[in-house]
C-alpha positions as YAML, in Angstrom:
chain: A
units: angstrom
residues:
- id: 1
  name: UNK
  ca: [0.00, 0.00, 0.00]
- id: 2
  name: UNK
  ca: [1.16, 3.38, -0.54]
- id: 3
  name: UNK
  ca: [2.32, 5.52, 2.15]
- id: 4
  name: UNK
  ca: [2.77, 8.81, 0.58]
- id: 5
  name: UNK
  ca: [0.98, 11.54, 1.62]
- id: 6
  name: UNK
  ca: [-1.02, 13.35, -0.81]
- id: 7
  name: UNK
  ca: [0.14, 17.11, -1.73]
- id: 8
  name: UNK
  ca: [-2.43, 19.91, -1.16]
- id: 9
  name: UNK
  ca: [-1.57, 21.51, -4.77]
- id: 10
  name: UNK
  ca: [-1.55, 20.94, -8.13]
- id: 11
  name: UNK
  ca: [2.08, 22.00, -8.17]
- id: 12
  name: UNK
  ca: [2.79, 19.28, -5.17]
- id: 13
  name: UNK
  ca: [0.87, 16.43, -7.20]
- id: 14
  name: UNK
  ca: [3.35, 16.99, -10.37]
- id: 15
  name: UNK
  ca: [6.28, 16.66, -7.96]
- id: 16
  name: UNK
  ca: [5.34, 13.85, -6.58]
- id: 17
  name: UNK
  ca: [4.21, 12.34, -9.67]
- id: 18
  name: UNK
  ca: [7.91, 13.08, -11.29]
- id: 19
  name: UNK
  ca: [9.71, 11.86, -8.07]
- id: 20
  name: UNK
  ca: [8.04, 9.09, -8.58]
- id: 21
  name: UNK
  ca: [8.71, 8.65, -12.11]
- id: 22
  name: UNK
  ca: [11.76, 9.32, -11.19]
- id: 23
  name: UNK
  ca: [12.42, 6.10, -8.93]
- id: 24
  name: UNK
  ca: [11.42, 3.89, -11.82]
- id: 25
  name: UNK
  ca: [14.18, 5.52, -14.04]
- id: 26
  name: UNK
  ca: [16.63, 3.79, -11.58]
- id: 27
  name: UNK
  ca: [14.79, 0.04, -12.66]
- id: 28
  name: UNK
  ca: [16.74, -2.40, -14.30]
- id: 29
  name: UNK
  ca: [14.41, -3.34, -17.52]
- id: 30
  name: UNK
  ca: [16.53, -6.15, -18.02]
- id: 31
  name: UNK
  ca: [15.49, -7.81, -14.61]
- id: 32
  name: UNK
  ca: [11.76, -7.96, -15.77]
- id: 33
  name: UNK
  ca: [9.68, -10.35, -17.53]
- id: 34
  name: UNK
  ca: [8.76, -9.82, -21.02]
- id: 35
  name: UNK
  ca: [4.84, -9.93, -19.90]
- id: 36
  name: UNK
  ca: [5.29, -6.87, -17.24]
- id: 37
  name: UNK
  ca: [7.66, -4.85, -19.84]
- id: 38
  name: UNK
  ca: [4.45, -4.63, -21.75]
- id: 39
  name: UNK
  ca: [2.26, -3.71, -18.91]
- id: 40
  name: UNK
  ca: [4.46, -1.22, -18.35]
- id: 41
  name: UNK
  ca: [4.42, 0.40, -21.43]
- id: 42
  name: UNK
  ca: [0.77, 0.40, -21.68]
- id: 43
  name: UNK
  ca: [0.77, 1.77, -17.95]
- id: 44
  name: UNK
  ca: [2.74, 4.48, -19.30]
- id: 45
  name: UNK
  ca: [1.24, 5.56, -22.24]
- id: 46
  name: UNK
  ca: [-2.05, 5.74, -20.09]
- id: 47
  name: UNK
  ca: [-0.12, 7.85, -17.60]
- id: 48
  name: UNK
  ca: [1.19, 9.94, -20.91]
- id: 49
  name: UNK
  ca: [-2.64, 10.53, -22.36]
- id: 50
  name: UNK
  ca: [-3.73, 11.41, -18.35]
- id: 51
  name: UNK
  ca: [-0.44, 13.98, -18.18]
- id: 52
  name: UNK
  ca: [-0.92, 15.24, -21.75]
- id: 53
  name: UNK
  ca: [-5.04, 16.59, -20.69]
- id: 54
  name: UNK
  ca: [-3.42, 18.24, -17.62]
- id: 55
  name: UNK
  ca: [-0.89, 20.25, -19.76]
- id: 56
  name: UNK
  ca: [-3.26, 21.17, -22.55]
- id: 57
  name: UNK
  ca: [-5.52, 22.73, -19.15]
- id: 58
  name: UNK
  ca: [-2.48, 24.22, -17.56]
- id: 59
  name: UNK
  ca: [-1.52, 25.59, -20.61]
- id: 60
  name: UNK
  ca: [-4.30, 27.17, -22.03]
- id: 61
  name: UNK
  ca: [-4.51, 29.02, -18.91]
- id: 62
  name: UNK
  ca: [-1.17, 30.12, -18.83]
- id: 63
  name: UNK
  ca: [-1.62, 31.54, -23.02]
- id: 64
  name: UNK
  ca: [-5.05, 33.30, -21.52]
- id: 65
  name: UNK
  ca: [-3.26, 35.28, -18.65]
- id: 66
  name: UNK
  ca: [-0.20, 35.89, -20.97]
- id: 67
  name: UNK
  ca: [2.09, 34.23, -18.46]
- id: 68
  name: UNK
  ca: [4.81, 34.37, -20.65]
- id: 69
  name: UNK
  ca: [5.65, 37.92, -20.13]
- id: 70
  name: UNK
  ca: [6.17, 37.47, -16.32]
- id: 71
  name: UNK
  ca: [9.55, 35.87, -17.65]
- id: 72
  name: UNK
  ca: [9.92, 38.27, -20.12]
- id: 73
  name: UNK
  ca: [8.59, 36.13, -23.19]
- id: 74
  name: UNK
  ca: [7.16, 38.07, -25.84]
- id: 75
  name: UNK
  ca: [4.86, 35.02, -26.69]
- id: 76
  name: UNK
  ca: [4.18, 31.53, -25.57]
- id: 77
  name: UNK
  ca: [6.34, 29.97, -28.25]
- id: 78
  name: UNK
  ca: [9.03, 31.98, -26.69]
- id: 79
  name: UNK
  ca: [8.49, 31.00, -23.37]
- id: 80
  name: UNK
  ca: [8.66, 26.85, -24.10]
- id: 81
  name: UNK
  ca: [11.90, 27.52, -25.88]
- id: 82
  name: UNK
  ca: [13.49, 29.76, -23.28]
- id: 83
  name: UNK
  ca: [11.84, 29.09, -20.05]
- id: 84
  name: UNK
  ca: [10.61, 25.75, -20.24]
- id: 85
  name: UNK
  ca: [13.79, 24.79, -22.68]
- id: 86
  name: UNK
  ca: [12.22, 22.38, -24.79]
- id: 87
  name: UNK
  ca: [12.80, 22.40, -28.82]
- id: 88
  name: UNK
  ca: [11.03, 24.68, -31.52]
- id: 89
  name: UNK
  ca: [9.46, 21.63, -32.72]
- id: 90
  name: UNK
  ca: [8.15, 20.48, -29.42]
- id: 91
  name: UNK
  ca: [6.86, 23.76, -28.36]
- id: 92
  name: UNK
  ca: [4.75, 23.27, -31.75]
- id: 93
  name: UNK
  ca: [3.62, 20.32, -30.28]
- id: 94
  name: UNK
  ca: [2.81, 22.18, -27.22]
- id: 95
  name: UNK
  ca: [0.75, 24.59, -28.93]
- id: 96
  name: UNK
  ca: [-1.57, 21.82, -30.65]
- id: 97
  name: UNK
  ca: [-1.61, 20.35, -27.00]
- id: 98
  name: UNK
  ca: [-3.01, 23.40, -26.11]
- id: 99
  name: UNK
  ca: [-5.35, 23.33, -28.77]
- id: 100
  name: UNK
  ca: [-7.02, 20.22, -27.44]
- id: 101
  name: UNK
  ca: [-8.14, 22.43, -24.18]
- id: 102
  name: UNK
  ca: [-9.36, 25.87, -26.53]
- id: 103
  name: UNK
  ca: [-11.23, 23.42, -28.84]
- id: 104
  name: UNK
  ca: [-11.24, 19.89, -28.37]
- id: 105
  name: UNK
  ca: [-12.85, 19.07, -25.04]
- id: 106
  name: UNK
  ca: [-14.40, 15.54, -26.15]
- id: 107
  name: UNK
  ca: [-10.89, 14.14, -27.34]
- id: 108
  name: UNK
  ca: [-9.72, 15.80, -23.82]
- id: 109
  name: UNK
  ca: [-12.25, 14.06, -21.68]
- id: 110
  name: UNK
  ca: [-10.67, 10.41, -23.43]
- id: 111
  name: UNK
  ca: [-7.38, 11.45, -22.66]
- id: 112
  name: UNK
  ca: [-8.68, 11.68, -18.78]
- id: 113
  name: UNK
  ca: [-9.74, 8.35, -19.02]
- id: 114
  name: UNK
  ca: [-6.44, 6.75, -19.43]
- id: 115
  name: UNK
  ca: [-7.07, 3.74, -21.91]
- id: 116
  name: UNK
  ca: [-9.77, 5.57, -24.39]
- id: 117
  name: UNK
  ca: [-6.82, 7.15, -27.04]
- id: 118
  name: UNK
  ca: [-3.53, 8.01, -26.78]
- id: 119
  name: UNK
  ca: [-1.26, 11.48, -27.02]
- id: 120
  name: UNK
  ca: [-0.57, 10.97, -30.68]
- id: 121
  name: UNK
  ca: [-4.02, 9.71, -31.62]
- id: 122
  name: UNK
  ca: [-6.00, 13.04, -29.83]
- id: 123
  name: UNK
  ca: [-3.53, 15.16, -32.15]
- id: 124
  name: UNK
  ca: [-4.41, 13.23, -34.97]
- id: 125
  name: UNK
  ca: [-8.36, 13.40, -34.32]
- id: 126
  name: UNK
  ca: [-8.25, 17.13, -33.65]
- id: 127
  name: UNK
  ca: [-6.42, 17.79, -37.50]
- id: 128
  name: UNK
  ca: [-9.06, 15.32, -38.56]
- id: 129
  name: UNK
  ca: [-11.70, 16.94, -37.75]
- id: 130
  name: UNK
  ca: [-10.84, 20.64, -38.78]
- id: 131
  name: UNK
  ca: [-12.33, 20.10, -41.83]
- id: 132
  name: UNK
  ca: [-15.93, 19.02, -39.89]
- id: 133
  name: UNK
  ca: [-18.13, 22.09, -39.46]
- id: 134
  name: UNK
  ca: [-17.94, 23.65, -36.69]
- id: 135
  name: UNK
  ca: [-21.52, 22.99, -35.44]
- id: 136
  name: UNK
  ca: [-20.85, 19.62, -35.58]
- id: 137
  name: UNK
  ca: [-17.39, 19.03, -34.50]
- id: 138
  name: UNK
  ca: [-18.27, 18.23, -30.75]
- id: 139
  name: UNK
  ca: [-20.61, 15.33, -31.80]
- id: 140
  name: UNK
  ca: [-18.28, 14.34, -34.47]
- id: 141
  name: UNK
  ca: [-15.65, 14.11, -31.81]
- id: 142
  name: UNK
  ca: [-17.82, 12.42, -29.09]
- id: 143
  name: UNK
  ca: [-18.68, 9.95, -31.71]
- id: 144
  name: UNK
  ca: [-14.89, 9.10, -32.50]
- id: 145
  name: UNK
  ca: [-13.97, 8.66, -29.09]
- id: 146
  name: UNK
  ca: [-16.95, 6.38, -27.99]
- id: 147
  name: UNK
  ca: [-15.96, 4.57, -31.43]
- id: 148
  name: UNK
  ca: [-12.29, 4.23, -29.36]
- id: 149
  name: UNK
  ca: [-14.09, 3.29, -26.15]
- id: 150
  name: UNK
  ca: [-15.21, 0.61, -27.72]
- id: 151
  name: UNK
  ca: [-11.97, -0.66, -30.08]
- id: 152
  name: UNK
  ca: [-12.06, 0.88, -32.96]
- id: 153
  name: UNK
  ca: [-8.47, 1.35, -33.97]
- id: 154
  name: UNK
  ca: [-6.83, 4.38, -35.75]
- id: 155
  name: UNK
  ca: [-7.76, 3.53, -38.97]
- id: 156
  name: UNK
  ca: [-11.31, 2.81, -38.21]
- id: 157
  name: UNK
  ca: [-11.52, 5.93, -36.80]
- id: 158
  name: UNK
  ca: [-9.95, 7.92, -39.66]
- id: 159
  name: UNK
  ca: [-12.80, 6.18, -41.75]
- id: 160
  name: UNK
  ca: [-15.56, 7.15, -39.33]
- id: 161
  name: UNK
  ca: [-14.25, 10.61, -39.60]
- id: 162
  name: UNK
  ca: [-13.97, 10.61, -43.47]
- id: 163
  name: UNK
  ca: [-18.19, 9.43, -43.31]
- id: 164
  name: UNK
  ca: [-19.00, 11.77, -40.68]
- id: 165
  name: UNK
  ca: [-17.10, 14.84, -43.16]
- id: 166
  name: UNK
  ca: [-19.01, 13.42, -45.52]
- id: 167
  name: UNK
  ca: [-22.22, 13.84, -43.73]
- id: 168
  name: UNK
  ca: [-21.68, 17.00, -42.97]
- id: 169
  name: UNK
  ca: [-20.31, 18.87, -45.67]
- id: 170
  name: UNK
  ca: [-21.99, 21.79, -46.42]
- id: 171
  name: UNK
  ca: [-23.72, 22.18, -50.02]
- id: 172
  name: UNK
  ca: [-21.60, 23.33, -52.80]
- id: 173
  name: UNK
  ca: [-22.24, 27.15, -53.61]
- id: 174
  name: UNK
  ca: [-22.70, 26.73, -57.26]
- id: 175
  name: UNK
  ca: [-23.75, 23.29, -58.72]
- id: 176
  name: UNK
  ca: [-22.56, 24.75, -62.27]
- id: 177
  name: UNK
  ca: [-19.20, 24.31, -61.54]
- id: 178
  name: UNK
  ca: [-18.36, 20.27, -62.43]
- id: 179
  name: UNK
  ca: [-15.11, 21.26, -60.37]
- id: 180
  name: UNK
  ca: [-17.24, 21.49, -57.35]
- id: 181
  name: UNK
  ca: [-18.63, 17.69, -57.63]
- id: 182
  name: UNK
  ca: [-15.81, 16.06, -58.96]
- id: 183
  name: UNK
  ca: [-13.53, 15.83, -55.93]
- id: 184
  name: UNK
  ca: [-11.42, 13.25, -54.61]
- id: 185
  name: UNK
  ca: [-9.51, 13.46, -51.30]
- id: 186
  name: UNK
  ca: [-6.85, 11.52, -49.39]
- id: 187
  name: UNK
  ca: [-6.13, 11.26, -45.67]
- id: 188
  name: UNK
  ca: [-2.90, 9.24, -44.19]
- id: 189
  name: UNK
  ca: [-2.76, 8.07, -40.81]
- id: 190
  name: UNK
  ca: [0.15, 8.09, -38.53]
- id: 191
  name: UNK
  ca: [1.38, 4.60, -39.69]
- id: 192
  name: UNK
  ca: [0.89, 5.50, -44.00]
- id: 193
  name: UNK
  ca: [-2.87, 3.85, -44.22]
- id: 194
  name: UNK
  ca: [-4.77, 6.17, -46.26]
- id: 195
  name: UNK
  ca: [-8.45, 7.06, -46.37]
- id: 196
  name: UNK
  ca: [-9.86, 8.33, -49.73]
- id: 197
  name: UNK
  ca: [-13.16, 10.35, -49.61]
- id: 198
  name: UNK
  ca: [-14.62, 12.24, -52.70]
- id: 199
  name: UNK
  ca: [-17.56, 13.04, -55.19]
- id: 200
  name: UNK
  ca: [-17.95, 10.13, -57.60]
- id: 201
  name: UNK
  ca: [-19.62, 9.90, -60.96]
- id: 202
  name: UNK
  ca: [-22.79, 7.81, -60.51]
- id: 203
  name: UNK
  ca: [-20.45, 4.52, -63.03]
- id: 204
  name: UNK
  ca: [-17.66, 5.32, -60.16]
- id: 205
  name: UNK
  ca: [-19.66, 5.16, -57.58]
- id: 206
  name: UNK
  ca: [-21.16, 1.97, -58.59]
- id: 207
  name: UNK
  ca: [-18.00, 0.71, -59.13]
- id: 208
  name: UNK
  ca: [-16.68, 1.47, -55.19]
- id: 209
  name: UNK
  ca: [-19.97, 0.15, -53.57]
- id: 210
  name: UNK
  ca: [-19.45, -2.90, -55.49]
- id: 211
  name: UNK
  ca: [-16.42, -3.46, -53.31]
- id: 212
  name: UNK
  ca: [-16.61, -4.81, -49.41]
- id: 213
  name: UNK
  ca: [-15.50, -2.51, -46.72]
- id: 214
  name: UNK
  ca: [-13.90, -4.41, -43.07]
- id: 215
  name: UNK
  ca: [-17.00, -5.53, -41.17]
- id: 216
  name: UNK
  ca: [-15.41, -4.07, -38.06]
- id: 217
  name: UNK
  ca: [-15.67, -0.47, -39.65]
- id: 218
  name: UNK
  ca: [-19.75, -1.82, -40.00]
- id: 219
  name: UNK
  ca: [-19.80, -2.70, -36.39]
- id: 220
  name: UNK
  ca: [-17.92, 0.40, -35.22]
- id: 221
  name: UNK
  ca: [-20.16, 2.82, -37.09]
- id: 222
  name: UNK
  ca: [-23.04, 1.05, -35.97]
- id: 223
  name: UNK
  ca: [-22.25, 1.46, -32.63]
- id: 224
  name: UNK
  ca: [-21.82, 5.02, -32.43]
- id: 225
  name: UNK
  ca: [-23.59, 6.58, -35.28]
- id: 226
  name: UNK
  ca: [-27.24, 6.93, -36.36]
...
């Protein structure tokens, strides 16, 4: 049982949770079983997608009250380079971290849970859905991450998105324009899978449906979406 006692601040908690990070630095990987190795790594990236929704909180809080310029920082940028000393192309990854609190708060609530998605996987949802309207990003997003709650994998949910996008799209502004209904997109995932959405000639179209998608992606969608 643990004996520690628990600190009365947020700042306490992350010192405690890094000086006890810290301990298991000192651990000897080579003394464990293969079998806890894993459950290790999964314990971490859960402790990773927990720690990742407290930073994108703490700072979007800190952007708001322009805490950079108590250190002298012109912007936020600034002050992860300087201050915090982290690279250009991590503070970038800060910023979209900090994105996640401004307008993401369904792929924030998984990331509280632990096991729902991952650090990379939130990222990659948020881009994702960009190109959803507005009005219906938060469902969109609740729907992806209940889709995760239940298993769906990354490239499940990067097809879920791609039907939900197009669901949602709004209608094309001038119906003249063959340009305008003759599209055809492609979205990669993090591991080079690609999604293809697009307008389709009524032959094409034929053509795809005549094709059999992954019953999982069935079941998934099912689940989550009317």
């Amino acid at each position: 049982m643990c004996t520690a006692a628990v600190p009365a601040s947020a700042e306490g908690t992350l010192e405690m949770v890094a000086s006890l990070l810290g301990s298991l630095a000192g651990l000897d990987p080579a003394q464990l079983p293969t079998g806890t190795l894993g459950r290790c790594l999964r314990a971490a990236e859960r402790a990773e997608a927990v720690l990742t929704a407290v930073q994108a909180g703490l700072l979007g809080e800190f952007d708001v009250n322009d805490g950079h310029q108590a250190d002298g920082q012109r912007t936020l940028g600034a002050w992860l380079v300087h201050v915090l000393r982290v690279t250009r192309r991590q503070a970038r990854e800060y910023k979209a971290v900090q994105g996640l609190a401004r307008d993401h708060a369904p792929l924030l609530a998984g990331l509280r849970e632990a096991d729902v998605i991952t650090k990379s996987v939130a990222l990659q949802l948020a881009a994702w859905t960009r190109d959803i309207p507005a009005e219906f990003r938060p469902e969109a997003e609740e729907i992806l991450v209940a889709a995760a709650r239940a298993g769906a994998g990354l490239r499940a949910l990067a097809e879920i998105c791609a039907e939900i996008r197009s669901r949602t799209a709004p209608p094309d502004p001038d119906r003249n324009d063959p340009a305008l209904y003759r599209a055809l997109f492609l979205d990669t995932t993090l591991d080079g899978a690609g999604v293809i959405r697009g307008d389709l000639t009524p032959e094409c179209a034929a053509m795809v449906q005549a094709g059999t998608r992954p019953q999982r992606y069935h079941d998934a969608l099912a689940e989550v979406m009317p």
